[in-house]
Structure formats: C-alpha cells, structure tokens
C-alpha positions, 0 to 999 in steps of 0.5 A: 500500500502506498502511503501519501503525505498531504502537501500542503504548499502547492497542489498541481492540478493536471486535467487532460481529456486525452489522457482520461479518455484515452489511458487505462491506467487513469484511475492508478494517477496519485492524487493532486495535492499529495506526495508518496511518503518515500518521495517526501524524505528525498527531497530536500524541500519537502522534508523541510515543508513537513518538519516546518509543518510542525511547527505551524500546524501545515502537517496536519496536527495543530503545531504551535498554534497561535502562542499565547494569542488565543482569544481565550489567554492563560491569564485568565486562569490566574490572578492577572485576568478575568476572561469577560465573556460567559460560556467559554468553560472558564467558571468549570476550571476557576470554580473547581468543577473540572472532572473527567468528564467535564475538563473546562476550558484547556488552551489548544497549546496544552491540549493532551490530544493536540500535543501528541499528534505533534509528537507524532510528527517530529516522531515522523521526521526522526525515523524517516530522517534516521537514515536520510536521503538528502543532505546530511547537513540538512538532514541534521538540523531538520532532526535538531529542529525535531528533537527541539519541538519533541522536547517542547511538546513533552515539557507543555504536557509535563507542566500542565498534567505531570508525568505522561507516556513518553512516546518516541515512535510514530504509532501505525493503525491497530497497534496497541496504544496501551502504555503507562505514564512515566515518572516525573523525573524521566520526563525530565530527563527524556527532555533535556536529552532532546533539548541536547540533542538538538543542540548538538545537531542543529549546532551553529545553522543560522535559523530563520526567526521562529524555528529551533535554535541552540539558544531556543533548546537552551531556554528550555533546558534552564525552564524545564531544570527550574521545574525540576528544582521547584517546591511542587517537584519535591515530594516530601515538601509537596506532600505536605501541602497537598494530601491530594498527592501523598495519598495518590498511588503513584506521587512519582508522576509529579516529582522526587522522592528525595535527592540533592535540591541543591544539586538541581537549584545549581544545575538550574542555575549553570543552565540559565547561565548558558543562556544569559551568556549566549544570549542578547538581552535588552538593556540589561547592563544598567548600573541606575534606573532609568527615567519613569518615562524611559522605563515606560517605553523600554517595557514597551519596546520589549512587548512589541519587540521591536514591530512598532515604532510608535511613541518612540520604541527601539526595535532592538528591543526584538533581540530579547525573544530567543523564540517566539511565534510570527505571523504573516499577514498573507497566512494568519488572519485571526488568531495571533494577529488579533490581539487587540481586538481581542482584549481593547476597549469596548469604547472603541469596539474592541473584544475586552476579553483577558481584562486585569483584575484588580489582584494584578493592577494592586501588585504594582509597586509605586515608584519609589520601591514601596508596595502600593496600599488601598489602606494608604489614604494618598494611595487610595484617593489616586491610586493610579499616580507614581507606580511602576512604570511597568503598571503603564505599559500593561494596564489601561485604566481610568483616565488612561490616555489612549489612542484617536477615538473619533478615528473608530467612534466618532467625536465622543471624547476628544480627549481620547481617555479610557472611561470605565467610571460613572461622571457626573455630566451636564447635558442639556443643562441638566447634571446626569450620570455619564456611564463611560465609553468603555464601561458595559453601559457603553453608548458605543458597545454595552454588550462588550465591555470590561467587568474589572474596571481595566483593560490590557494594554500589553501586546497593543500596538499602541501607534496612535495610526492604528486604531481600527478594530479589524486591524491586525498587527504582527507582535510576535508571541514570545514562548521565551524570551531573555529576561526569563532565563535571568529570572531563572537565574535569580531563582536558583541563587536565591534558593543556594543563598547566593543572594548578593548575585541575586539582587544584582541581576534583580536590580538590572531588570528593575533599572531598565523599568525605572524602578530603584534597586532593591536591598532585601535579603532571605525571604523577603529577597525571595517575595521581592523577587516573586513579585518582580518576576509577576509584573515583568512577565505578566500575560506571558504563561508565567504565572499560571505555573509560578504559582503552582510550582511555588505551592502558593496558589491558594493564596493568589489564584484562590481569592475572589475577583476584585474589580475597581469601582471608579465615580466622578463627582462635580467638585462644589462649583465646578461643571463639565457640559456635553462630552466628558474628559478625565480632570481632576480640577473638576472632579473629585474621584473616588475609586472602590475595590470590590470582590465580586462573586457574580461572575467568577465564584473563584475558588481554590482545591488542590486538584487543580496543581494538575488538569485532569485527564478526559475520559476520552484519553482514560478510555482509549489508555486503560493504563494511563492513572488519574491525577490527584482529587479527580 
C-alpha cells in the first residue's frame, strides 16, 4: 500500500481529456495535492515543508498554534485576568468543577490530544530522517529542529498534567496504544536529552526567526531544570501541602522522592547561565534606573519587540525573544494577529476579553520601591499616580490616555481617555450620570465591555495610526524570551543563598523599568523577587505555573475577583457640559475595590496543581492513572 503525505504548499492540478479518455491506467494517477511518503524524505524541500509543518500546524496536527494569542489567554486562569465573556468553560476550571468528564476550558497549546499528534510528527521526521536521503547537513538540523519541538511538546504536557507516556515512535493503525505514564523525573530527563540533542545537531545553522535554535533548546533546558528544582517537584515538601498527592498511588508522576535540591537549584542555575551568556538581552547592563518615562517605553519596546515604532520604541528591543511565534499577514488572519481586538476597549469596539483584575493592577509597586496600599489614604484617593512604570505599559485604566477615538467612534471624547467610571455630566443643562465609553453601559458597545474596571494594554500596538478594530498587527508571541532565563537565574541563587548575585541581576531588570534597586535579603529577597518576576512577565504563561510550582496558589489564584469601582463627582462649583474628559480640577474621584462573586465564584482545591485527564484519553489508555482529587 502506498502511503501519501498531504502537501500542503502547492497542489498541481493536471486535467487532460486525452489522457482520461484515452489511458487505462487513469484511475492508478496519485492524487493532486499529495506526495508518496518515500518521495517526501528525498527531497530536500519537502522534508523541510513537513518538519516546518510542525511547527505551524501545515502537517496536519495543530503545531504551535497561535502562542499565547488565543482569544481565550492563560491569564485568565490566574490572578492577572478575568476572561469577560460567559460560556467559554472558564467558571468549570476557576470554580473547581473540572472532572473527567467535564475538563473546562484547556488552551489548544496544552491540549493532551493536540500535543501528541505533534509528537507524532517530529516522531515522523526522526525515523524517516534516521537514515536520510538528502543532505546530511540538512538532514541534521531538520532532526535538531525535531528533537527541539519533541522536547517542547513533552515539557507543555509535563507542566500542565505531570508525568505522561513518553512516546518516541510514530504509532501505525491497530497497534496497541496501551502504555503507562512515566515518572516525573524521566520526563525530565527524556527532555533535556532532546533539548541536547538538538543542540548538538542543529549546532551553529543560522535559523530563520521562529524555528529551533541552540539558544531556543537552551531556554528550555534552564525552564524545564527550574521545574525540576521547584517546591511542587519535591515530594516530601509537596506532600505536605497537598494530601491530594501523598495519598495518590503513584506521587512519582509529579516529582522526587528525595535527592540533592541543591544539586538541581545549581544545575538550574549553570543552565540559565548558558543562556544569559549566549544570549542578547535588552538593556540589561544598567548600573541606575532609568527615567519613569524611559522605563515606560523600554517595557514597551520589549512587548512589541521591536514591530512598532510608535511613541518612540527601539526595535532592538526584538533581540530579547530567543523564540517566539510570527505571523504573516498573507497566512494568519485571526488568531495571533488579533490581539487587540481581542482584549481593547469596548469604547472603541474592541473584544475586552483577558481584562486585569484588580489582584494584578494592586501588585504594582509605586515608584519609589514601596508596595502600593488601598489602606494608604494618598494611595487610595489616586491610586493610579507614581507606580511602576511597568503598571503603564500593561494596564489601561481610568483616565488612561489612549489612542484617536473619533478615528473608530466618532467625536465622543476628544480627549481620547479610557472611561470605565460613572461622571457626573451636564447635558442639556441638566447634571446626569455619564456611564463611560468603555464601561458595559457603553453608548458605543454595552454588550462588550470590561467587568474589572481595566483593560490590557500589553501586546497593543499602541501607534496612535492604528486604531481600527479589524486591524491586525504582527507582535510576535514570545514562548521565551531573555529576561526569563535571568529570572531563572535569580531563582536558583536565591534558593543556594547566593543572594548578593541575586539582587544584582534583580536590580538590572528593575533599572531598565525605572524602578530603584532593591536591598532585601532571605525571604523577603525571595517575595521581592516573586513579585518582580509577576509584573515583568505578566500575560506571558508565567504565572499560571509560578504559582503552582511555588505551592502558593491558594493564596493568589484562590481569592475572589476584585474589580475597581471608579465615580466622578462635580467638585462644589465646578461643571463639565456635553462630552466628558478625565480632570481632576473638576472632579473629585473616588475609586472602590470590590470582590465580586457574580461572575467568577473563584475558588481554590488542590486538584487543580494538575488538569485532569478526559475520559476520552482514560478510555482509549486503560493504563494511563488519574491525577490527584479527580
């Protein structure tokens, strides 16, 4: 039987009446659109299209898909962000309700299915390349890129379910698909020898933006070593916190038994140092702050990396994405490129999906270092002066400016603020209550609209030219960029005591935002730099595993919602007619936090370390064991 590969860059119809009228053999022509499977691996083009499928989903299997630029973010399943939308399965992952049989929302990118159909293609690519046909040079780096995508595979199933079925064969019909899950700790061990591989093999190819690369295979191998060190991969400490998981007959699927913590702190450590030194991060050599302004624009810079202009940003900036997700507007039309639109203001008829809860916005500092307080009158009477700079660059809030309204919705707000409060207004000459543009009670939108009081800002273009809702834009989604790999590093010496190394690179991320250097040591070091690690990497797929890997995530993902109430009253002789414009001159403001159970009824249980398995997947496997509380 002859086996056809989809080809899905070019299909060559030939239609010839001769031919069809005239030749027995008519039917036995392959078909258009598809190659013979032995001809594929011989030609250099074709092997190259089916490993480059892997990562764009063009072999059949869903790839990298669009990074974290779903419509639906993974912060929205952390205490940065609420997803403003209902039935999207969200509340069943939130609220604790997940099961077998009711799984929630799981991203595409974490997806058991999705994962290992993409484990099958790189499994493909290294049989078929084993003895190759074709340029050995080539064959090599195409085999590196495979290890790499393998490794990355595996990593994403190990973070989000634990220990899973290494698979290192493409699997043929009728087989017997029954196979055990392996340990925690050989999961590791199968990625970083990929990660190695890939390495050795791909060597020092100059890549095209977007595939695998030496530095790419070691951004992975210092995440997936940082993991391996954590608190939650430690059994006798993980135990303790989680009886879930000291009472489920096989702990090992989720971490070590014992062994050298600090043995893997150092390992962890020397592999972030790898990268730190082969890599190129964005002005990370920085012996003071820099301005708020400056700081500003250079998280900016970093978001956008380098694909917009606007408002100053460095392009340069693109050099701290070791490997990231592009997009080509003449391929993706949606997801990806869609950001804005997903996540902008109402106001200006955008989505208002991942909206800020009120959790992330308070965890900004103020810009003197000192943690911010609604308990502190000042703070509390202007809660959006003097903080982070970083707070500017990721969150619109009330008053923010923003971009041309009147280019998308008229001449409402020449001011071109965001409105997410209730204003006193003069219209008519009578005083009513104004609901602001980019409030649910919109006169723009009131369908779409943030719950929180707040919008996302990072990952916008904000070019003030761009403002139609249906324009896309080509950010490039980050699944690594330097700054984690310091971060990493940071860890890892704080945990070997090493704090004075700590601080030190700890305080370079910190003078390229604009904000002091930090002098904490021991645990207060150790909160200092969970924090800075929290707004620095905020909507970047941190988070969601921090928390967990730190065994903290009753305390953060497990409180309730909070939103901000923000009203505008006239101060006693002042009035504003018509249309309204943020002015502290003529109102007094008065801004509310609210814990809010309407719209997610959050709640912490210990099952959710891990998702759990469907019983889609417990069925087809029988061998496969539930995670712990399902």
């Amino acid at each position: 039987m002859k086996t056809y590969i989809f080809r899905p860059f070019l299909i060559i119809m030939v239609i010839s009446f001769t031919i069809i009228s005239c030749s027995k053999d008519f039917l036995n022509i392959d078909p258009t659109g598809q190659v013979p499977e032995e001809t594929a691996w011989q030609d250099p083009a074709l092997a190259q299209a089916f490993v480059t499928g892997i990562y764009s989903g063009g072999t059949g299997v869903y790839g990298l898909g669009v990074g974290g630029f779903d419509e639906q973010m993974l912060a929205s399943l952390t205490d940065e962000a609420t997803f403003t939308h209902t039935g999207r399965d969200i509340n069943t992952v939130m609220e604790g309700s997940s099961s077998p049989s009711s799984t929630g929302w799981i991203p595409g990118s974490y997806s058991w299915k999705n994962l290992y159909d993409n484990i099958r293609a790189a499994n493909i690519s290294l049989e078929k390349l084993a003895e190759p046909k074709i340029d050995t040079a080539l064959a090599n780096r195409l085999k590196g890129e495979a290890h790499f995508l393998r490794a990355y595979f595996y990593h994403q199933l190990l973070r989000y379910y634990g220990g899973v079925p290494l698979i290192s064969k493409a699997y043929d019909l009728n087989q017997d698909y029954s196979v055990t899950r392996n340990t925690f700790e050989e999961c590791v061990n199968f990625i970083i020898a990929d990660c190695d591989t890939a390495i050795w093999l791909i060597n020092k190819t100059q890549m095209d933006k977007g595939r695998a690369s030496v530095l790419a295979a070691l951004a992975l191998k210092s995440r997936i070593l940082l993991y391996a060190a954590s608190d939650l991969a430690y059994l006798p400490l993980a135990k303790t916190k989680i009886p879930e998981l000291a009472s489920h007959p096989k702990p090992e699927l989720f971490g070590y038994a014992g062994g050298d913590r600090d043995a893997r702190w150092t390992a962890a450590k020397l592999a972030a140092k790898q990268v730190m030194d082969m890599g190129t991060g964005y002005k990370l050599n920085l012996n003071a702050k820099v301005s708020a302004a400056e700081g500003k624009t250079n998280y900016m810079s970093i978001a956008m990396s380098g694909y917009s202009k606007a408002l100053g940003m460095d392009a340069n900036a693109g050099s701290e994405v070791i490997f990231g997700r592009y997009y080509n507007l003449n391929v993706n039309t949606g997801g990806g490129v869609s950001i804005a639109q997903y996540n902008g203001p109402n106001g200006y008829h955008n989505w208002a999906g991942n909206t800020p809860i009120g959790l992330l916005a308070d965890d900004y500092e103020m810009a003197d270092g000192t943690p911010f307080s609604w308990s502190n009158p000042a703070q509390k009477a202007s809660p959006y002066t003097g903080r982070d700079p970083r707070f500017y660059a990721t969150i619109l809030y009330d008053g923010a400016d923003w971009k041309p309204r009147n280019l998308i919705s008229g001449n409402v707000d020449p001011a071109n603020q965001i409105q997410t409060g209730q204003y006193d207004l003069m219209v008519s000459g009578a005083k009513t209550t104004f609901n602001g543009l980019d409030t649910r009670s919109s006169s723009i939108e009131d369908w779409n609209g943030s719950r929180t009081g707040y919008y996302m800002r990072k990952f916008i273009d904000p070019d003030p030219k761009i403002v139609d809702a249906n324009t896309k834009q080509l950010i490039p989604w980050p699944f690594f960029r330097y700054t984690e790999a310091v971060f990493n590093y940071i860890e890892a010496c704080i945990e070997l005591k090493e704090d004075g190394e700590a601080r030190e690179w700890l305080n370079r991320i910190r003078y390229r935002s604009g904000m002091p250097a930090v002098t904490d040591a021991g645990d207060a070091l150790k909160k200092r730099y969970r924090n800075e690690k929290r707004v620095e990497m905020a909507y970047e797929e941190q988070r969601y595993f921090d928390v967990r890997r730190w065994l903290i995530p009753q305390e953060t993902v497990g409180r309730k919602l909070t939103f901000i109430n923000v009203v505008g009253n006239f101060k006693p002789g002042q009035q504003l007619a018509n249309t309204y414009r943020h002015d502290n001159n003529i109102y007094n403001y008065t801004y509310t936090p609210v814990v809010n159970e309407a719209h997610e009824n959050r709640k912490w249980l210990n099952k959710m370390y891990y998702a759990p398995l469907s019983r889609d997947e417990m069925n087809k496997n029988t061998s496969l064991v539930q995670n712990p509380g399902y």
